[in-house]
C-alpha positions in Angstrom: -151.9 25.0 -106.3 -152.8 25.8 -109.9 -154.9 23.3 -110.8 -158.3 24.4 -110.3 -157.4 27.6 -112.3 -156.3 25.6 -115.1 -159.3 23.7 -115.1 -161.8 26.0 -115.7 -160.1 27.6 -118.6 -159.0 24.2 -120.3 -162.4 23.8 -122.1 -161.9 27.0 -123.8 -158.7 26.3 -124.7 -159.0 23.0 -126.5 -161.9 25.5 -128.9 -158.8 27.7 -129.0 -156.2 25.3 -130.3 -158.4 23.5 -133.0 -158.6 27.5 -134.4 -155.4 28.1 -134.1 -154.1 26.6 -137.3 -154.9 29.8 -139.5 -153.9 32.3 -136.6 -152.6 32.5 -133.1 -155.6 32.8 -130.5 -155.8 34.9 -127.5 -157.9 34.1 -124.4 -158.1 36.6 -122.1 -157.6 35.2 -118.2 -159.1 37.0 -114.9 -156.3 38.3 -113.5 -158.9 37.1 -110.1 -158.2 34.0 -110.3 -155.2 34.3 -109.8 -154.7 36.7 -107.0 -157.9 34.9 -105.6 -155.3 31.9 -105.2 -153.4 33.6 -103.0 -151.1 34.2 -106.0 -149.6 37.5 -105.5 -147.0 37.5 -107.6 -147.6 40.2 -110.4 -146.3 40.1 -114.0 -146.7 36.0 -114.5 -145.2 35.2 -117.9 -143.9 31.6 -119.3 -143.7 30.0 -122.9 -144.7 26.2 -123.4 -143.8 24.7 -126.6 -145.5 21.4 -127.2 -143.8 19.2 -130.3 -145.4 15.4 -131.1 -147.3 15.8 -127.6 -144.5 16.8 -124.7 -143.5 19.7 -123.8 -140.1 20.5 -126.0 -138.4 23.5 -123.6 -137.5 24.3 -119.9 -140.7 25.5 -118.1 -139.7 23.5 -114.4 -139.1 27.0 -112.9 -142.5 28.5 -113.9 -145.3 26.0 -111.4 -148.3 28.0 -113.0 -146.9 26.9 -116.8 -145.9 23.1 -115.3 -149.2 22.8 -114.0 -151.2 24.0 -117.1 -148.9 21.4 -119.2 -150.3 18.9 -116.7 -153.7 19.8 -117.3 -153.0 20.0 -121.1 -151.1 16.4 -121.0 -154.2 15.0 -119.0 -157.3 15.9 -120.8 -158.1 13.4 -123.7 -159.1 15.7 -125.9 -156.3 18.2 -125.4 -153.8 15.6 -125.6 -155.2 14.6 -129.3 -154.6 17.7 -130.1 -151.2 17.7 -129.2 -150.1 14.8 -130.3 -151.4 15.9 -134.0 -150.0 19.2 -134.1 -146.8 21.6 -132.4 -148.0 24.4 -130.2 -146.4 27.3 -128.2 -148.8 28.6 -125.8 -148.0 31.7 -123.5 -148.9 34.1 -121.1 -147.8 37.7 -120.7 -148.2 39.8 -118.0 -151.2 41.5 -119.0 -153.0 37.7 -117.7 -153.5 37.3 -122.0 -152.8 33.5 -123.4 -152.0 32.9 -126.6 -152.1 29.7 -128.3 -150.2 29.1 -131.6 -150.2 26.4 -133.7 -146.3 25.4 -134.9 -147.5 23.0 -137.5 -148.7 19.2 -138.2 -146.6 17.1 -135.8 -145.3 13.5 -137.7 -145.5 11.1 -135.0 -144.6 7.6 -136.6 -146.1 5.2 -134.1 
């Protein structure tokens, strides 16, 4: 249901999360999209923390933040990136997502 929402911004956030070591990034979403999804639900807000590449908290009752994981987990790229470093990456309710990098992730493969 949230897939093709995620999609489009996913490009901008893998430019995001490379800046992000010195200091969190925002990206600001069209708050469009969304209702242009038929999602009318206002006030969307969920927390993903990432650590060595998964997702490290609950997020299965937020479908918009499970899906954006998914699109995350997918994308080459993005999935480098997580693998090589922690993030937490949220959204409040004012449709603003902001990306932090954690830290270096030590994955001993």
């Amino acid at each position: 249901m949230y897939k093709h929402i995620w999609q489009k911004y996913v490009p901008v956030m893998k430019i995001l999360m490379k800046k992000s070591e010195g200091k969190p990034q925002v990206l600001e979403l069209n708050k469009l999209d969304f209702e242009g999804a038929s999602i009318r639900k206002t006030g969307f807000k969920f927390k993903i923390e990432f650590h060595k590449g998964k997702v490290s908290n609950i997020i299965h009752d937020s479908p918009i933040a499970v899906e954006l994981a998914q699109q995350l987990m997918e994308n080459e790229t993005t999935k480098g990136i997580l693998d090589s470093s922690d993030f937490s990456i949220s959204l409040n309710t004012r449709y603003q997502l902001t990306i932090k990098q954690l830290g270096k992730s030590h994955n001993n493969v």
